[in-house]
C-alpha positions in Angstrom: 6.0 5.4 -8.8 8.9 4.6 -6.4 11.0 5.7 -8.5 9.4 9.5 -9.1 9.6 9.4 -5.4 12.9 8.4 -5.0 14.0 11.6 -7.5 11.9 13.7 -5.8 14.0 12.7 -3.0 17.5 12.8 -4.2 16.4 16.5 -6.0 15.1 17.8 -2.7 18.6 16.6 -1.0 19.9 18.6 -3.5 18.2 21.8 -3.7 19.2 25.0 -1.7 17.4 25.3 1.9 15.2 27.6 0.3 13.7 25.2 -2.0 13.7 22.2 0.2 10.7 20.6 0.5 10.1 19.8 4.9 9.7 16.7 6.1 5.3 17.0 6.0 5.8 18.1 2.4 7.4 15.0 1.8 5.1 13.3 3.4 2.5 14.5 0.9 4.4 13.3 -2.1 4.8 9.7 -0.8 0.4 9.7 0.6 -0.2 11.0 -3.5 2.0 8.1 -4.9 0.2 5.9 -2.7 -3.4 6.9 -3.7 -1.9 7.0 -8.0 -0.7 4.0 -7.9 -3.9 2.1 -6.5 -5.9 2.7 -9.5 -8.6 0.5 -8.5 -9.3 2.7 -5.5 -10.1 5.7 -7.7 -13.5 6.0 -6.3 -13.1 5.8 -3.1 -9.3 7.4 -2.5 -8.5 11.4 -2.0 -6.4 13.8 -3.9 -5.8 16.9 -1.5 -4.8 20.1 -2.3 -2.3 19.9 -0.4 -0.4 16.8 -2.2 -1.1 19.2 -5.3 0.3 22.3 -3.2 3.6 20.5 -2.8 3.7 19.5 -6.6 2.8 23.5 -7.6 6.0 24.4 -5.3 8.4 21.8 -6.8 7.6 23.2 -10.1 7.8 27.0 -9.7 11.0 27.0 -7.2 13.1 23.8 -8.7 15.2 23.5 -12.3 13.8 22.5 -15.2 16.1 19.1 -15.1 14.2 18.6 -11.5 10.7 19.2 -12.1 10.4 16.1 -14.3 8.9 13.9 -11.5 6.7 16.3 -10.3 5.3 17.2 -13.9 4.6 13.6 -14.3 2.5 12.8 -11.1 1.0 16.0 -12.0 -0.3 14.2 -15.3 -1.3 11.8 -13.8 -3.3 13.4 -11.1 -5.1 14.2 -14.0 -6.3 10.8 -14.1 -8.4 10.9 -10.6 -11.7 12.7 -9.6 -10.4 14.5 -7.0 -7.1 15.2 -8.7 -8.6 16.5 -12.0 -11.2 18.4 -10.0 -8.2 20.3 -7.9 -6.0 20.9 -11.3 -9.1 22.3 -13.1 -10.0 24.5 -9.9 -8.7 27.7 -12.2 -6.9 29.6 -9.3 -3.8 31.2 -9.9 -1.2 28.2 -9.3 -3.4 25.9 -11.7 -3.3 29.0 -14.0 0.4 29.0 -13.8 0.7 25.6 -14.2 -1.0 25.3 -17.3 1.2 28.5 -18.3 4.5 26.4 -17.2 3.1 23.1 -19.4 3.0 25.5 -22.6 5.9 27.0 -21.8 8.1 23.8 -21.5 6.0 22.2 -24.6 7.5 25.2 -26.8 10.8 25.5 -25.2 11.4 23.0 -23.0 14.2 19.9 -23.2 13.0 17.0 -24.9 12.2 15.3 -21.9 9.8 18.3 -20.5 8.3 18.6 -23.8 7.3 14.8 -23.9 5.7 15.2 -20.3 3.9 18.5 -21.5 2.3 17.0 -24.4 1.5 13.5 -21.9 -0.3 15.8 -19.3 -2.1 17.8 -22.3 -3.1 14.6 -23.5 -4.5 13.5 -20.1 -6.0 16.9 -20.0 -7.7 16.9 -23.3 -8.9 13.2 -22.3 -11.9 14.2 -20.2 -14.6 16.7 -21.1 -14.0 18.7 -17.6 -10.1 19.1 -18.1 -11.4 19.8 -21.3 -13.1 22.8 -20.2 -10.2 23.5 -18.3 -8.0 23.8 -20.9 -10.4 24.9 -23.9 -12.9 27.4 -22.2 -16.2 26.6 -23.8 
């Protein structure tokens, strides 16, 4: 998990002022590792929107060969209540998401296509990411 953060990081240092994530976005990336990695707390820890917010953002604005770390907590996210519940809301950014996931699975580098299948995996997992994905 540091180590997503840390790229998320360096990639933000890196990206135009446009794209930069502020200093409270940030903040948002290192409360969400905080809550994934403390698995155990599952039930009783909070996924915001806004954590996810910040994740939607890195993936529409930043390259593909920078989104990597933020596709992954995204897959994982998948993995917690309050997380799932927030991916599988069905409003336009999770829409696009899911678009994005397809997108990179089909055409993505190697590396974005092994994450895309991972978070359809995750997704696929659970019967209500599974009605996220696969409308009943």
């Amino acid at each position: 998990y540091s180590g997503m953060q840390k790229k998320i990081s360096e990639f933000n240092t890196a990206a135009t002022t446009n794209n930069q994530l502020n200093s409270t976005e940030m903040k948002e990336i290192k409360s969400l590792i905080d809550v994934l990695q403390k698995t155990s707390f599952y039930h009783t820890s909070m996924v915001t929107s806004q954590m996810i917010g910040v994740l939607y953002k890195i993936v529409e604005l930043w390259n593909e060969e920078q989104i990597f770390p933020a596709l992954d907590l995204i897959r994982i996210c998948l993995t917690h209540p309050e997380g799932l519940k927030i991916l599988c809301s069905g409003g336009t950014d999770t829409l696009k998401l899911f678009e994005k996931m397809g997108q990179l699975l089909i055409n993505g580098r190697f590396s974005s296509q092994m994450i895309a299948l991972k978070f359809f995996s995750n997704a696929l997992f659970y019967l209500e990411s599974r009605e996220c994905v696969v409308p009943v």
